[in-house]
C-alpha positions in Angstrom: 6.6 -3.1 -21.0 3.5 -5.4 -20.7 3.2 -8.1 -18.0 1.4 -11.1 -17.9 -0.3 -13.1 -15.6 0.0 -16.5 -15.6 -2.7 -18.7 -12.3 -0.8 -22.3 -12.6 -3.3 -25.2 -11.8 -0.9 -26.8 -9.2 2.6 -26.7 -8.2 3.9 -28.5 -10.9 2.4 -26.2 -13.5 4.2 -23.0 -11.3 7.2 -24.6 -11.2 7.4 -25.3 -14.8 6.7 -21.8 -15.7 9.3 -20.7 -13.4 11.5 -23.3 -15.1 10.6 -21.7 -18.2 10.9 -18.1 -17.5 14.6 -18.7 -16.0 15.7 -20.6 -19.3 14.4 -17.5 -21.3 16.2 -15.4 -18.7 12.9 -13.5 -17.9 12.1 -10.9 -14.8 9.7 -13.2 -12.1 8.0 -11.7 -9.8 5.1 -13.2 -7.9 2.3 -11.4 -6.5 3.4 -12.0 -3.3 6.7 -10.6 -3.8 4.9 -7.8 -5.4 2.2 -6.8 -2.6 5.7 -6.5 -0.2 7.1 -4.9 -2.1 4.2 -2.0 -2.7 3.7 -2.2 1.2 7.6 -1.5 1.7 7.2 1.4 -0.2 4.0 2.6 0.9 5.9 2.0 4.6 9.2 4.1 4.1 6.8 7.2 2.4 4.8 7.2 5.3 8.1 6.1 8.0 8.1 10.3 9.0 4.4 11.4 8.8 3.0 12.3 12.3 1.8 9.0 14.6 -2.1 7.8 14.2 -3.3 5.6 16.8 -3.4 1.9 17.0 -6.8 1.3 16.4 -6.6 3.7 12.6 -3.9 0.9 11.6 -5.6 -2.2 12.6 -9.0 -0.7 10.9 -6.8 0.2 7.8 -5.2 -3.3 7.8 -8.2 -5.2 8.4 -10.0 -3.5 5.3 -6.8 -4.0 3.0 -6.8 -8.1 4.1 -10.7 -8.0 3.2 -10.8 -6.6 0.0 -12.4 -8.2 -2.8 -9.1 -9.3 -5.0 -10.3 -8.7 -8.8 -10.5 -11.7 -10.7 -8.3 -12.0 -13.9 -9.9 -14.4 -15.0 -11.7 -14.0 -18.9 -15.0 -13.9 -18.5 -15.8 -14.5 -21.9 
């Protein structure tokens, strides 16, 4: 199935395509929703691996939070 992405230009506009999607009875999921849920998962493969120190996770973290986010914007 293919998936769209829609960037609202201010609340109004997301809620109205929330509106939207729940009259059509369409799946919502926002991307926040969606990077918890990919860290959840990524967290309960990883729950029984051997232990890494505190400064590996917080390096790890920190270069996850400062990635450049691509931009799905057209560029045309």
């Amino acid at each position: 199935m293919k998936s769209i992405i829609i960037h609202p230009k201010d609340e109004a506009e997301l809620n109205f395509f929330l509106e939207l999607a729940n009259r059509l009875d369409v799946k919502i999921t926002t991307s926040e929703e969606l990077q918890d849920d990919q860290l959840l998962k990524f967290m309960e493969e990883n729950r029984n691996t051997g232990k890494t120190d505190r400064k590996a996770i917080m390096d790890s973290l920190h270069n996850i939070l400062n990635e450049d986010q691509p931009s799905y914007k057209n560029e045309d």
